[in-house]
Each structure stands twice: as C-alpha cells, then as structure tokens.
Phi, psi and omega in degrees: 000127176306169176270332174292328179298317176328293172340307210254343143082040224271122169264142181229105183261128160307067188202150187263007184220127194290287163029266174309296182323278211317282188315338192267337174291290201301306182297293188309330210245348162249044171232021186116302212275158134293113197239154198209139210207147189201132202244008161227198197282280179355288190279343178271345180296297171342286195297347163276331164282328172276005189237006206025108128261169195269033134215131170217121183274138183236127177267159181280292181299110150217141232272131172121254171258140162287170196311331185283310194278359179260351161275321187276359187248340153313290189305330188272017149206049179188165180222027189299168156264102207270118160272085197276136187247180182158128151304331191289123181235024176282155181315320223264353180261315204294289190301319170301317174301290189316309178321308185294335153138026201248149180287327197214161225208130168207152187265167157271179322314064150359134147313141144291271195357288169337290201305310176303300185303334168310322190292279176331330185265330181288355187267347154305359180204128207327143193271152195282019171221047158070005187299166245250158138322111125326023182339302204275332176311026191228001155233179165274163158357132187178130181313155172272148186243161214302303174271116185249090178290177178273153153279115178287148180296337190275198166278342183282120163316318187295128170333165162277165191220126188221146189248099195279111168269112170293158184224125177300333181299160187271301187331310210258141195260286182211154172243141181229141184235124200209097193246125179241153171285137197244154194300190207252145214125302159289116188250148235252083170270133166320138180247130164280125148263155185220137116030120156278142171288166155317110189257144187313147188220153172272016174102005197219017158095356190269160202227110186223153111223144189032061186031036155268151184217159184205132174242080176347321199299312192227035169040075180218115174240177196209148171222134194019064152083359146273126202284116177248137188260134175227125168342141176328285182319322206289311215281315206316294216296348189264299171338301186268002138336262202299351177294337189242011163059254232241322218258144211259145173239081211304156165321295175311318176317303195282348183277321192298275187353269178338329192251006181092195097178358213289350167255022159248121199257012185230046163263135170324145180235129204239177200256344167265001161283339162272332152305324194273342174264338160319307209279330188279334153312326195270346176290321163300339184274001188248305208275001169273007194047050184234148221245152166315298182323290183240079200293128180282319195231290188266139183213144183279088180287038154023069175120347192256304197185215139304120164205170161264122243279163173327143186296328192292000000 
C-alpha cells in the first residue's frame, strides 16, 4: 500500500439500495475515509480495482453477481477489507461470505457504532501483504493519546468499566472485566487470559512444530519447507495457536483476538463469531493438510476450544 492511498484513506461501498448506501457513506466517511460507491457487484469489483481500498463493505443480494461471487473475484486482486452486510443471517450464509474471502460478517439492520468498531478493530491488524496495522487509516490525523480502548460495539454511551484482580497463582497475569451491552438475554462471561509458554523458534525469529514453521516478521508460513498461503484471518489464528501450545484456546478467546479485543476480555461473543471460527479453522486445517482424525498440527479439545498437538 502507497503512502499516497494511506493518506486518502479510501472506502469503497458496494450496495444496491440507495439508503444503505447513503448511511454506509455518512459512517465511513466520518471515520476518516473517502468513499466510492457502487449499486451492483460488477461495478463495485471494477471500482476496487481502480481505487485500492483499505476497506469495503459488500452487500450480498444484488442484481448481476452476488456478494459471494464479488467477494472471491475482490480478493483475487486486493487485499482490501471486506465486510460483508447482508439481510440473510442463516448460518450457512455466514460460512459462505467468510469462505468467499470476507473478513467479517454482518447481518441487517445493522449498528453504525458496530460497524465502525468492527472496522477499527479490523485495521489493527495486518494487511496480508505485510503492511504496518493500519489503526490510523480509521480516523482522520490527530494526536495520539497515550492509551487506545477499542471503541464498544454497543449503543450505550457508557465507558467500560474494568477491574485488574490480582492473583496469587503465578500462571495467571491478570484478569480485566469490560463489560458491554450484549443483547438482550444474553450474558457477557469473562475470559482469564493467562501467559502462553514460549513457543519453540528455530533461533532466527520462526515459530516451529513438527514441521510447520510461521515467521510473525514476514507473515510466512511453511510446511516441510513449502510456502502455504494462507488469510489474514488464517495466519492470526495460527499464529496465536502455536504461540500458546499446549493451552487451550476457546473459540470466543480467538474471535476477541481476531477483533482486537484480546485484553478486553468480557466483550460479547455472539454464536456466528464462533461459527466464524469453526469456517477459519477448518479452512487452515485443509490448506495445512491436516487431518481432524489424526491431526499432525491443530487438534479440537471438545467443547473447550483449539491447542496444538503434542511435541512427541
């Protein structure tokens, strides 16, 4: 990414009902962006190859190609960030849009507020062509203040409100409680993050077991000395796998991750962000060739979460 596209900090929206459009243009554009707009799939591919953006939102129903198929012919020449919006809120809608390449999933009527933070939180973390966090492309210029919270998804004005419990256990660092509103019904449980041991490096920054290798520096991962390319999403989820070993990592833990979230540890976790963690394993468990039965790298602890499989 140029230093001039940084700069202009360009959104590209997809959607077919002027409305929405209007409104995803009013958020995007008081978050910073520039924005460019397209009311089918065609003309919104068009408009990604000609404008690179660091973001884009896709509606899925639109008259010519649909969202799914304007998300896979996006990726295969940008590495923008894709949202996908969509009335549809069945599972099976969820796992295709991700499948199809999209970072994040959202049903209507959508939040603005959601929408930004979803954003903000996806630009904390690296473009799959190794570029810095994009953080600051998500407002305009401004001093930086010392301390940066995630912006909460709810609608509730009120700050988070968070609590350091100290622990006598060594294992345990801290517990932090952030409590946001979650729908209604729904109860918001805390996750204790705890210390990953160290994970074995071959001495030169890689990250290895049983011969898979991951290099953090340069988003490069390898399996017995072949380059497996894998997704924004693919490499975080690995990354922090193997970083944490043997220690189990729940779904919700890897969804906070994935969204930034990872020390506010009591954010809602909704059941298609964990559905969503389901489609980004299994697709890394297909492009490592690694089997559920008898897994070589990643193994499913069963009801609890992730970990990486024994060293032996």
């Amino acid at each position: 990414m140029t230093e001039e596209l940084s700069e202009r900090r360009t959104a590209v929206v997809i959607e077919d009902d002027a409305d929405i459009r209007q409104l995803l243009e009013t958020v995007l554009e008081q978050a910073g962006f520039e924005t460019v707009s397209a009311a089918n799939g065609l003309d919104g591919v068009e408009a990604v190859r000609r404008h690179n953006p660091l973001v884009t939102t896709l509606d899925v129903s639109m008259p010519g190609i649909d969202g799914f198929e304007a998300a896979k012919r996006i990726r295969a020449i940008s590495s923008t960030y894709i949202v996908m919006l969509t009335a549809r809120g069945d599972e099976i809608d969820t796992l295709q849009g991700l499948d199809s390449g999209a970072d994040d999933y959202m049903t209507k009527p959508f939040r603005p507020r959601e929408l930004r933070a979803r954003i903000e939180a996806m630009l904390r973390r690296p473009r799959a062509n190794g570029d810095a966090p994009a953080v600051a492309a998500a407002a305009p210029a401004q001093p930086a203040p010392t301390v940066v919270a995630p912006a909460p998804v709810a609608q509730v004005a009120t700050p988070p409100l968070q609590q350091q419990v100290s622990s006598p256990d060594p294992t345990i660092v801290h517990e932090t409680v952030a409590r946001h509103a979650a729908p209604v019904g729904q109860s918001v449980v805390p996750i204790i993050m705890q210390p990953a041991a160290a994970a074995p490096d071959d001495g030169e920054g890689w990250l290895v077991h049983r011969g898979l290798k991951l290099s953090s520096a340069t988003r490069i991962v390898e399996v017995d000395g072949a380059e497996v390319d894998l997704t924004r999403s693919e490499f975080d989820l690995l990354q922090a796998l193997m970083e944490s070993r043997r220690r189990v990592r729940s779904k919700a833990d890897l969804a906070l991750m994935l969204r930034g979230e990872s020390y506010i540890t009591a954010y809602y976790v909704s059941e298609a962000d964990k559905r969503a963690i389901e489609v980004h394993l299994a697709n890394l468990r297909r492009k490592l060739a690694d089997s559920t039965v008898a897994p070589r790298f990643i193994e499913t602890v069963r009801g609890v979460g992730y970990r990486m499989t024994s060293d032996d």
